[in-house]
C-alpha positions as CSV (number, residue, x, y, z in Angstrom):
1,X,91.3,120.8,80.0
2,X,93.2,117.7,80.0
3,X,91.2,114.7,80.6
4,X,93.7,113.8,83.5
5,X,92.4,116.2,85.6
6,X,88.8,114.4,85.0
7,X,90.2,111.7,86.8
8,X,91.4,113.5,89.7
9,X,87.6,113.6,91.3
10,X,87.8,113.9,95.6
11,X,91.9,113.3,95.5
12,X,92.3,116.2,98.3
13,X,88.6,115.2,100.0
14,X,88.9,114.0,103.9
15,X,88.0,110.8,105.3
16,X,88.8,108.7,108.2
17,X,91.8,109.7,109.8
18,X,94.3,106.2,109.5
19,X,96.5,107.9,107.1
20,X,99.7,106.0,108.2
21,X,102.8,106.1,106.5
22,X,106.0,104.4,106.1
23,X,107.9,107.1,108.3
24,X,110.3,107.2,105.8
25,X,111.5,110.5,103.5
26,X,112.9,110.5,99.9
27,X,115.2,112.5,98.8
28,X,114.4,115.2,95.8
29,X,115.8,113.9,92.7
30,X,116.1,116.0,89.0
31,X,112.9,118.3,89.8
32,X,110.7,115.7,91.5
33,X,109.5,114.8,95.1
34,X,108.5,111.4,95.8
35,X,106.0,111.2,99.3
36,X,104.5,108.5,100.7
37,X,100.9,109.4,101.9
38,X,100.0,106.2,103.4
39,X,100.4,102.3,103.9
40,X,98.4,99.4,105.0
41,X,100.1,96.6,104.9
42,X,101.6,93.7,106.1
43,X,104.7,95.8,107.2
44,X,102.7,98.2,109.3
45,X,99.5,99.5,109.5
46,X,96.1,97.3,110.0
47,X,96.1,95.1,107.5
48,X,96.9,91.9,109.0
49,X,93.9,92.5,111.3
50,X,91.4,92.0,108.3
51,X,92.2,88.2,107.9
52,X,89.5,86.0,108.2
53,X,87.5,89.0,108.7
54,X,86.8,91.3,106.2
55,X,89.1,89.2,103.9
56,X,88.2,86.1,104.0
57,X,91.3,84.9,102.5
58,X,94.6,86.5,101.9
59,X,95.0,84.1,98.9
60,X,92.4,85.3,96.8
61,X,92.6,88.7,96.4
62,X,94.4,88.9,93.3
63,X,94.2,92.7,92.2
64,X,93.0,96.0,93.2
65,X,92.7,99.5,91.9
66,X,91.8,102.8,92.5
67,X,89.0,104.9,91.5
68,X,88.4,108.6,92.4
69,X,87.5,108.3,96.1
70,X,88.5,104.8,96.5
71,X,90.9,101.8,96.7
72,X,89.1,98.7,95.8
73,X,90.6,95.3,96.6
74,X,88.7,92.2,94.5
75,X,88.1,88.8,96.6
76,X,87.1,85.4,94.7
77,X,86.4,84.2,98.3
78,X,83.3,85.1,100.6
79,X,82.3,82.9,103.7
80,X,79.7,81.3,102.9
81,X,77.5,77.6,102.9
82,X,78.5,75.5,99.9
83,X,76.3,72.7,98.3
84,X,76.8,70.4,100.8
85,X,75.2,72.4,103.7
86,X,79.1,73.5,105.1
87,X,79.6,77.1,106.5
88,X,83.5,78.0,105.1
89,X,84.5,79.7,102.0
90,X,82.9,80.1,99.0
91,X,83.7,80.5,95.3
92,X,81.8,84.0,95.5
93,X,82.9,87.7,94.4
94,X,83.5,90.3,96.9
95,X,84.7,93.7,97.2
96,X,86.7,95.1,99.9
97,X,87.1,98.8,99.7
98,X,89.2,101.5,101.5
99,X,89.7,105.6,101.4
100,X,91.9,106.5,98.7
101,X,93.2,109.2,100.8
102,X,93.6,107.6,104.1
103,X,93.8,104.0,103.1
104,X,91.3,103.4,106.0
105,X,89.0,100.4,105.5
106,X,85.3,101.4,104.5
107,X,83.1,98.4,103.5
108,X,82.4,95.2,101.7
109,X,80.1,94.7,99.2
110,X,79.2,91.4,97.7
111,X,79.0,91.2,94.0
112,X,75.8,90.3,92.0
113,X,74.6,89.8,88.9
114,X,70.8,90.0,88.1
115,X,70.9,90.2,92.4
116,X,72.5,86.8,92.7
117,X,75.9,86.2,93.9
118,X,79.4,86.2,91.4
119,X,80.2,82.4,91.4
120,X,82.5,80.8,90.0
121,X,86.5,80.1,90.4
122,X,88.3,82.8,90.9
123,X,85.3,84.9,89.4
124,X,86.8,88.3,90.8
125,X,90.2,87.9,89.1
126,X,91.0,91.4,88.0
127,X,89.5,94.3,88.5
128,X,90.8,98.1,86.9
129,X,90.0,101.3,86.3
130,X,89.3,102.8,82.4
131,X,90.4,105.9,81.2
132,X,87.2,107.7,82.4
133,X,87.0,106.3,85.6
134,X,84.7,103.1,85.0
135,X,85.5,100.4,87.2
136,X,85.4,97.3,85.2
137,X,85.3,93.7,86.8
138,X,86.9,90.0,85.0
139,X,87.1,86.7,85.8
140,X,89.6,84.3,85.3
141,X,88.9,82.1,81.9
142,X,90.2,78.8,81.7
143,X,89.9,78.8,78.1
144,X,88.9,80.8,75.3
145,X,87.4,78.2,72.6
146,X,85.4,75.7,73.4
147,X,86.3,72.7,71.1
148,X,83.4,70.6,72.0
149,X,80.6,73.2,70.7
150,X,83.0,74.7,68.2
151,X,82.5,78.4,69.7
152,X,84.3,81.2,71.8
153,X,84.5,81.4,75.3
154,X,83.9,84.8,75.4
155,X,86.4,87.3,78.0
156,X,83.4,88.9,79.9
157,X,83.7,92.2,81.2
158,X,81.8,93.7,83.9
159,X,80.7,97.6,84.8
160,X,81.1,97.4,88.7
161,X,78.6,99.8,90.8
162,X,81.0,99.8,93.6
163,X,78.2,101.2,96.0
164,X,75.5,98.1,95.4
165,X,78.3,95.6,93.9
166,X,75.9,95.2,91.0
167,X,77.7,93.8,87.8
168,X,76.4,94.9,84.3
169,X,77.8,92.9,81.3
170,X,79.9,95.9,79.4
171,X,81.5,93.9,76.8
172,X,82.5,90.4,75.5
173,X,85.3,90.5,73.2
174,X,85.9,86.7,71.7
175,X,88.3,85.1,69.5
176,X,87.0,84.1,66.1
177,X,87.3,80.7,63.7
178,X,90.6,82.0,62.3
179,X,92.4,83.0,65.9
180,X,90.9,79.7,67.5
181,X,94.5,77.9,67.2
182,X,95.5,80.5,70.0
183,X,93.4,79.2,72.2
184,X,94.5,79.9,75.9
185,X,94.3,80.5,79.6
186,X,93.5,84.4,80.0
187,X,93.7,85.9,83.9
188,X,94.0,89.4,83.3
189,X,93.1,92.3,81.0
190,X,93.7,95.9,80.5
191,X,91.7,98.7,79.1
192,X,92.1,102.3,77.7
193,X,89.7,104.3,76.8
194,X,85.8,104.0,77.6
195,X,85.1,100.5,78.0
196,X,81.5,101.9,78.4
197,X,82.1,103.3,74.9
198,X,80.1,106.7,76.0
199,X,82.7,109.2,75.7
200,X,85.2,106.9,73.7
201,X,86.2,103.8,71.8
202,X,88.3,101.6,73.7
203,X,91.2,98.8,73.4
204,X,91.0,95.3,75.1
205,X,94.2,93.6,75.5
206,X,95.3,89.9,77.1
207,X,98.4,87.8,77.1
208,X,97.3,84.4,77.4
209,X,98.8,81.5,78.6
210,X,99.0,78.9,75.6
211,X,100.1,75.6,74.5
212,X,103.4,74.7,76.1
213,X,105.7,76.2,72.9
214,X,103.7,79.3,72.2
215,X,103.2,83.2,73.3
216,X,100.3,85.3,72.4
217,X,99.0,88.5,72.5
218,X,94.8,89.1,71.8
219,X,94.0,92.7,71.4
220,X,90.4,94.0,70.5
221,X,88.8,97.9,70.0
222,X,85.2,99.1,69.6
223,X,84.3,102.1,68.6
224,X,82.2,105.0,70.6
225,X,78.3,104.2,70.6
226,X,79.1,100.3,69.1
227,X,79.2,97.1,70.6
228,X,81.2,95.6,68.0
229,X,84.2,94.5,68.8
230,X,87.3,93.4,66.5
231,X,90.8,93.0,65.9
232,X,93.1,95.3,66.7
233,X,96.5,94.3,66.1
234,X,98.5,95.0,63.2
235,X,96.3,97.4,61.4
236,X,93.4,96.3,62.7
237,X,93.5,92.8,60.6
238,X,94.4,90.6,63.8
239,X,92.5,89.4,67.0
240,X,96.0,87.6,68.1
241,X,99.4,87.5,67.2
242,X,102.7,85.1,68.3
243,X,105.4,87.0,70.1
244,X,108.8,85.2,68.8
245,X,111.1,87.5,70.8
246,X,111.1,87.8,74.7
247,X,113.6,88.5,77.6
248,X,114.7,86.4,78.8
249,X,114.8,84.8,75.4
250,X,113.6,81.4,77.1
251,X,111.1,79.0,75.5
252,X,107.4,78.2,76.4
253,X,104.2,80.3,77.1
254,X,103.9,83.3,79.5
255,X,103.5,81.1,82.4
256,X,100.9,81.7,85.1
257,X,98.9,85.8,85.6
258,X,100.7,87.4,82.5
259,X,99.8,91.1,82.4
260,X,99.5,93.6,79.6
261,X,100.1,97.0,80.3
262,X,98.5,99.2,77.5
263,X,100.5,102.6,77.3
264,X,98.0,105.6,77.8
265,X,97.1,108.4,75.6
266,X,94.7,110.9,74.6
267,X,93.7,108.9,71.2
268,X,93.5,105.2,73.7
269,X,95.7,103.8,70.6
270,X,96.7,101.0,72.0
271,X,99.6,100.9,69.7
272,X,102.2,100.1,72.5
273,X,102.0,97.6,75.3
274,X,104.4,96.1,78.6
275,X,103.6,92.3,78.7
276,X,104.9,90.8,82.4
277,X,104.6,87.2,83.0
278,X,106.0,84.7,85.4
279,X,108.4,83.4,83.1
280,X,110.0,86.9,81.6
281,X,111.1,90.1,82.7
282,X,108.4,93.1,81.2
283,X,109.4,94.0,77.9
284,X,107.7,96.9,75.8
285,X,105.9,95.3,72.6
286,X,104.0,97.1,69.6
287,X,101.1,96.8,67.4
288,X,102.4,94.6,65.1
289,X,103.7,91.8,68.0
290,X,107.3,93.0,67.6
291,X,109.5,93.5,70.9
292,X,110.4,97.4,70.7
293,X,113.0,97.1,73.7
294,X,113.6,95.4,77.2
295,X,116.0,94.8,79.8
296,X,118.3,93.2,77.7
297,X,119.1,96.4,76.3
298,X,120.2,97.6,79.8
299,X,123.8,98.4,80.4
300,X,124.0,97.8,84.1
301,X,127.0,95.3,84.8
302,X,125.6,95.0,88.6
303,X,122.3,94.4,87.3
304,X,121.5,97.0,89.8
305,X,118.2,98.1,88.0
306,X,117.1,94.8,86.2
307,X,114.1,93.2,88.4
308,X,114.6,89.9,90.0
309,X,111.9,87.3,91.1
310,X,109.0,86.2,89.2
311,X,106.1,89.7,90.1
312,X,104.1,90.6,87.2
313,X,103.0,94.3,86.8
314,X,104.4,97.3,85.0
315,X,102.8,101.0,84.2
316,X,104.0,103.7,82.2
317,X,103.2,107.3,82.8
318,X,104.7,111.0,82.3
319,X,104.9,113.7,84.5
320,X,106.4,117.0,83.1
321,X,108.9,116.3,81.0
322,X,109.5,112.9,81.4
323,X,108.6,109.9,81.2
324,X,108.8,107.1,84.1
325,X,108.3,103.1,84.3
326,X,107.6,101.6,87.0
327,X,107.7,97.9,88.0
328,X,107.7,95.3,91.3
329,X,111.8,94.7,91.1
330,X,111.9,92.2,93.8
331,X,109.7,89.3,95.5
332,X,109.8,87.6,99.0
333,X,113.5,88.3,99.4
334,X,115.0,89.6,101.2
335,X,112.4,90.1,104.3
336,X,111.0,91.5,106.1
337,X,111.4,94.5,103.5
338,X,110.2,92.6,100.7
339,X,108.0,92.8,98.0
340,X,109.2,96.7,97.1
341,X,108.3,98.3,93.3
342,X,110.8,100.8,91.3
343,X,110.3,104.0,89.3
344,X,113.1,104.1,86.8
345,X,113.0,107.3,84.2
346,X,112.9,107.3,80.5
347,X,116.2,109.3,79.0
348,X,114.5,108.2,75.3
349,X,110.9,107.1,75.4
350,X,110.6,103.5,74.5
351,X,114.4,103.0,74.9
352,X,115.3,100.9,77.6
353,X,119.0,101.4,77.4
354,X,118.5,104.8,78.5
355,X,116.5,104.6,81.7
356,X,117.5,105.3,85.1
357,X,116.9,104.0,88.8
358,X,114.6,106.8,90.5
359,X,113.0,105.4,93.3
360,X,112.2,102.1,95.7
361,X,108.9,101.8,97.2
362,X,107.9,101.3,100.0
363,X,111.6,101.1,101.6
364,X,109.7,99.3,104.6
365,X,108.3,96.6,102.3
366,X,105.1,95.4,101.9
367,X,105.2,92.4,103.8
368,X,106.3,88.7,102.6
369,X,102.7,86.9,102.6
370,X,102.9,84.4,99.3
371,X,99.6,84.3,98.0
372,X,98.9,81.0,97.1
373,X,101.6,80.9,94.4
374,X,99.5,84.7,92.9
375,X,102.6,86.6,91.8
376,X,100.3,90.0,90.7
377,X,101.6,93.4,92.0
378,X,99.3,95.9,90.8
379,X,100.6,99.8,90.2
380,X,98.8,102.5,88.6
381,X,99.1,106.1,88.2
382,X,97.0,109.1,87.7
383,X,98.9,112.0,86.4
384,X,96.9,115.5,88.0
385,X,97.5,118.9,87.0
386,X,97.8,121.7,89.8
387,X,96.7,125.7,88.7
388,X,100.3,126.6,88.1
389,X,100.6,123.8,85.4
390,X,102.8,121.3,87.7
391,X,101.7,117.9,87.5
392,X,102.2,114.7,89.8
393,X,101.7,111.2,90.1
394,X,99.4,109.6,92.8
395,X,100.6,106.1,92.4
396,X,98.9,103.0,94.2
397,X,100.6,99.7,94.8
398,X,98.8,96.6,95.8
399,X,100.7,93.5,96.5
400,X,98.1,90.3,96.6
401,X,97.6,89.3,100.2
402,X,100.3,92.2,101.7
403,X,98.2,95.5,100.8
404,X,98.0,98.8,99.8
405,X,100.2,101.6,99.7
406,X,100.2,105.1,98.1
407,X,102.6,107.5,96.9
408,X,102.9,111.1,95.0
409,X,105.9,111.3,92.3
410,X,105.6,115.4,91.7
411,X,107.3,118.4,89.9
412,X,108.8,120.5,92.7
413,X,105.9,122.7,93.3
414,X,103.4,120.9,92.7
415,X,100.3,121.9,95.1
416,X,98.4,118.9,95.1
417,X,95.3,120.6,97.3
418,X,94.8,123.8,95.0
419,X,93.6,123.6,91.8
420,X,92.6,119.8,91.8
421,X,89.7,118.6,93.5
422,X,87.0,121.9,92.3
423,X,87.8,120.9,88.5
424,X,85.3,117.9,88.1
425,X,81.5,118.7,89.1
426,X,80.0,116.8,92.3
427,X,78.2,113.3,91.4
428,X,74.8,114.6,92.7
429,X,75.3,117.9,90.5
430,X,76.3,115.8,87.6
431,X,73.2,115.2,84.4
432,X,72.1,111.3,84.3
433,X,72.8,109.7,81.3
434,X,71.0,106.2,80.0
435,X,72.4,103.6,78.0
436,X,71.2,100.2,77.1
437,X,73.7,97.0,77.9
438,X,75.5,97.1,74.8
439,X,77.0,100.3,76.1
440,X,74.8,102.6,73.7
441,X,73.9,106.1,75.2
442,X,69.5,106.4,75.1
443,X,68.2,109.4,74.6
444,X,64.7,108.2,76.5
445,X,64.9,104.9,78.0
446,X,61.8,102.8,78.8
447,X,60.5,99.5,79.1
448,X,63.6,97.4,79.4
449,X,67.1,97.5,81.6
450,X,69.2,100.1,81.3
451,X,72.3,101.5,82.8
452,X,72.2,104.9,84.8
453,X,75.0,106.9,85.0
454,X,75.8,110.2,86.9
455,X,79.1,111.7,86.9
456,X,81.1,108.6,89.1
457,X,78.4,106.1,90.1
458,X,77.0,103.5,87.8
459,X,74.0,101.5,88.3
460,X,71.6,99.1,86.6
461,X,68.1,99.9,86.6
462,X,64.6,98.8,85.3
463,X,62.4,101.4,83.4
């Protein structure tokens, strides 16, 4: 069974009934369907009525992903009183969280640790979704060495329990004395693999921004059942490495919110990764730092398919035979249908010379709400496989401050409610499993913290 279809927990399950879409239909193109199954956004639907409300600010809502049964949207804002007595907002983690299948709004939940508030600026940067469905929480870090007490900053990494909004420590990759010089400003991360390290090892990767003439990448693994963490780049000898080449081939860091996109598969190699900053147009990069291809390699004399404005964000998935990018192509231009993503198709893997324009999304736009200068535009895909062997997409798109949308890229007949949803066994049917805070699975736990785990939902608790 492939582990995809682990992933597909509740996809077909009901919920509230918003469930409105774009009104628009695509066309069938080369054996695929491409369907919208709902928006809420800026463009239409009810987003704009959560401001000031349920999101306390449209400006700090960086990222969002989606889990099995949900779309969660992180907030580094909650209204709150601050030290000096003022009601307003505060530098504290939320979560707001809709239906995956309807895109309804469910609940908040503020996030704790050891049941007090997440503090700190922007403490609820990015939040994702592992390869086994862990939803794992990270905070923006200003800097990773601290020069003054000679040590790493570590990049903290939290295990949300998106039910309580309880954080458990999962892992702390760090630089070392010999990577110090690439000291930087990290905002994002991604992950493949377990980054519980129950079922799997796992791959940490960041691009941050550095010193004014410099690019790096930091990329860490663990294995299953450890909590050791090391280099992972170029055979496993390197926590960081410079990137020389880039596209454009400009000078200086990253800029502002780089991402990494770590290419999934069934090993979590890590071997292959899309970096997106500010600065540059998403490039594919591999192990040993080197730039494998880009949109310079594009022959496209109208430069109908190259991106434009500065939107980080790019995923990489395969459904059937082929392989499909996907990326947000345009900004705040031109409105009010702005802020749209493309799925472009692989004609060589890894070759992006050969790839062609499949689809905009959504052709209504997302809405034209800047974000405080947060240029993120999250999209992810989980790949599902019907009983007939057909296999589709469910994509999400979350532009900061505009909202959510979500789309199904499918084989022609592909039955998306057949098949799917009685494949993974029901959370309260599922066996509890213990393991201690280092990630380690305990056989019989006692007389400490520990966290509990059965089949979706995570929790800390005190035996």
């Amino acid at each position: 069974m492939k582990k995809s279809l682990l992933l597909a927990t509740a996809l077909m399950m009901g919920a509230s009934a918003f469930a409105e879409t774009e009104g628009v239909t695509y066309p069938n193109k080369e054996g695929y369907t491409f369907t919208n199954l709902w928006v809420n956004c800026n463009a239409k639907g009810e987003w704009k009525s959560y401001a000031e409300k349920q999101i306390p600010s449209m400006d700090y809502i960086a990222t969002a992903t989606g889990s099995a049964s949900e779309a969660i949207v992180a907030s580094s804002k909650s209204f709150g009183v601050n030290d000096k007595g003022e009601t307003g907002l505060v530098d504290q983690g939320q979560l707001i969280i809709f239906d995956i299948n309807t895109g309804a709004y469910l609940r908040n939940v503020a996030l704790t640790i050891d049941g007090q508030p997440l503090t700190g600026l922007l403490c609820a940067n990015h939040i994702g979704t592992d390869d086994y469905n862990n939803v794992y929480l990270f905070g923006y870090k200003a800097s990773t060495w601290n020069d003054t007490k000679n040590e790493p900053n570590p990049l903290n990494i939290y295990l949300v329990d998106t039910n309580t909004g309880a954080l458990t420590l999962i892992a702390a990759p760090a630089l070392d004395e010999d990577f110090r010089h690439m000291n930087g400003r990290v905002d994002h991360i991604d992950v493949v693999g377990d980054i519980t390290r129950q079922q799997a090892g796992c791959v940490v990767m960041a691009a941050p921004s550095a010193p004014a003439d410099k690019r790096y990448l930091y990329a860490w693994a663990c294995e299953q059942g450890s909590d050791e963490f090391y280099g992972h780049l170029a055979g496993g000898s390197y926590i960081g490495l410079e990137i020389s080449e880039c596209f454009p081939a400009a000078e200086g860091p990253w800029g502002g919110g780089a991402f990494v996109g770590i290419l999934r598969d069934e090993e979590h190699s890590g071997t292959l990764a899309y970096i997106d900053a500010m600065n540059y147009l998403p490039a594919l990069y591999g192990n040993e730092g080197e730039m494998v291809s880009s949109f310079a390699d594009v022959e496209d004399p109208d430069k109908e398919i190259v991106p434009h404005g500065n939107p980080n964000g790019a995923f990489e998935f395969t459904v059937g035979d082929n392989t499909f990018l996907m990326y947000p192509y345009e900004e705040y231009d031109p409105a009010p249908c702005a802020n749209r993503a493309r799925i472009v198709k692989y004609g060589t893997v890894g070759d992006m010379s050969t790839i062609t324009k499949m689809y905009d999304f959504p052709q209504i736009g997302m809405g034209v709400h800047k974000g405080a200068g947060r240029r993120t535009h999250i999209l992810q895909a989980n790949v599902v496989t019907d009983e007939a062997g057909k296999q589709g997409a469910y994509i999400l798109s979350y532009k900061t401050g505009n909202g959510l949308a979500r789309f199904l890229l499918a084989e022609e007949g592909f039955n998306g409610g057949a098949g799917v949803s009685d494949i993974v066994v029901e959370d309260e049917n599922a066996p509890v499993e213990y393991f201690n805070l280092q990630g380690i699975r305990v056989a019989n736990p006692e007389n400490g913290v520990f966290i509990r785990r059965q089949g979706s939902s995570v929790s800390k608790v005190v035996l």
